[in-house]
C-alpha positions as CSV (number, residue, x, y, z in Angstrom):
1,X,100.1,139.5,140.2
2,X,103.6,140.9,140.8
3,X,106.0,138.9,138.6
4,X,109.3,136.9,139.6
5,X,112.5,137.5,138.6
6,X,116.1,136.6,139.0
7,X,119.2,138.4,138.5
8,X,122.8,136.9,138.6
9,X,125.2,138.8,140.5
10,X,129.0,137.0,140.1
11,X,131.5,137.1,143.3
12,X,134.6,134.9,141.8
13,X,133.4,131.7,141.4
14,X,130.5,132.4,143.3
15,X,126.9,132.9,141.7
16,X,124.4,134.9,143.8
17,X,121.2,134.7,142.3
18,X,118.5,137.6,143.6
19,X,115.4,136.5,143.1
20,X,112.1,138.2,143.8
21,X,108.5,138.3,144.0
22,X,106.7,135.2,144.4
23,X,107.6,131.3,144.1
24,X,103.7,130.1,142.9
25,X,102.3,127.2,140.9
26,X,103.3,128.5,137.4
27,X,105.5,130.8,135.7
28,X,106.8,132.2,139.2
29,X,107.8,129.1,140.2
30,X,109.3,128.2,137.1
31,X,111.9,131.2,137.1
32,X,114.2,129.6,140.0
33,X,114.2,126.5,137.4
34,X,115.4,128.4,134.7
35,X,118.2,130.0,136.7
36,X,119.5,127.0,137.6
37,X,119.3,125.5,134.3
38,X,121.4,128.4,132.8
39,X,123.7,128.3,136.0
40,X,124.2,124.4,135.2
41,X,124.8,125.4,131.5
42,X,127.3,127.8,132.3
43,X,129.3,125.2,134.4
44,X,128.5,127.4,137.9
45,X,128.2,125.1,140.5
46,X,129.3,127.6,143.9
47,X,125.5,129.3,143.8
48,X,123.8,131.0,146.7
49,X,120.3,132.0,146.4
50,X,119.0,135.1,148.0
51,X,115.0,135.1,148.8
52,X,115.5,138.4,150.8
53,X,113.0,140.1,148.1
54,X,110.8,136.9,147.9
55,X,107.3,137.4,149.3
56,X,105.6,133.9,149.2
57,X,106.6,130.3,148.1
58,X,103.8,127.3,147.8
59,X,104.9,124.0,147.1
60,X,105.2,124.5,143.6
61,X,108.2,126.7,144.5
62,X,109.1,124.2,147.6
63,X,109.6,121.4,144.5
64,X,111.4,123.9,142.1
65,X,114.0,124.5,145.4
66,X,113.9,120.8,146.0
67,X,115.1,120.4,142.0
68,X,117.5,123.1,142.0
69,X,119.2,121.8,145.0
70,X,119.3,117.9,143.5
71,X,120.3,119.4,139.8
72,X,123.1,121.3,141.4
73,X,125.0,118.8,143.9
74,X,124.2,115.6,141.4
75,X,127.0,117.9,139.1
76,X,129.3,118.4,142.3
77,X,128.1,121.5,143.1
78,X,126.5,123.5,145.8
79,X,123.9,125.8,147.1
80,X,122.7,127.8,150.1
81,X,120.1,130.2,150.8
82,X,120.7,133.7,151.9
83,X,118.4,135.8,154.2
84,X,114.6,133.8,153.5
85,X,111.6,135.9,155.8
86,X,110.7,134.3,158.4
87,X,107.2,132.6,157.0
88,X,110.0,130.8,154.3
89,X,112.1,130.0,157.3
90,X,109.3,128.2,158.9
91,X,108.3,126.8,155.9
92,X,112.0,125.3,156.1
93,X,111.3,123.9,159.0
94,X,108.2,122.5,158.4
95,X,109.0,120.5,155.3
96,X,112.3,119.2,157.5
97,X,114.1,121.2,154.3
98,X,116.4,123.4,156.9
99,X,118.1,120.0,157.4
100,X,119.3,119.9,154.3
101,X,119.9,123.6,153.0
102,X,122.3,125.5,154.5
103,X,120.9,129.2,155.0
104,X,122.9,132.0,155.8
105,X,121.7,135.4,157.4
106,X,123.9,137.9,155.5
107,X,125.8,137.3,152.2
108,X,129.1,137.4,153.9
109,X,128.4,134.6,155.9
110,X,127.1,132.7,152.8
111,X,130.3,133.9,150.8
112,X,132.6,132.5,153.7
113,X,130.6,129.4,153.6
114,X,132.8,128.2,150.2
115,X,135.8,128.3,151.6
């Protein structure tokens, strides 16, 4: 199984966190946690996530986004998705999630966003 990672990626106070692979039940899943833990830790609270490279998300990863996104506005802050496939995007949809996370299509658009 092809693992997941994330990599930070710093644009001022802006946090861009590239993750990729897949969002499964398990370790996978439990990557986007961890990001956002050390992102909380660090006091980062202007984060954009980018699933451009992600290939699947169950609803192991749907809860892990679902945490992320509490764990980062109950601290003031705030997060967006950038560029999700299209299967994501109607995952989005389907779980009524795209009402609540702002997604962007490119990275300048989610940059502008903060302003």
């Amino acid at each position: 199984m092809p693992s997941s990672k994330a990599n930070f990626r710093e644009v001022g106070a802006i946090t861009i966190v590239d993750l990729r692979g897949l969002l499964l039940l398990g370790e996978s899943s439990a990557v986007l946690g961890q990001a956002i833990s050390e992102l909380i830790r660090k006091e980062r609270s202007k984060i954009i996530l980018n699933f451009r490279d992600v290939t699947a998300i169950d609803s192991a990863g749907v809860g892990e986004l679902v945490a992320a996104y509490t764990a980062t506005t109950r601290r003031g802050g705030r997060l967006k998705l950038l560029d999700p496939p299209k299967k994501i995007c109607d995952m989005l949809e389907l779980t009524k999630l795209s009402r609540v996370l702002e997604v962007h299509a490119t990275e300048e658009s989610a940059l502008r966003s903060f302003d």
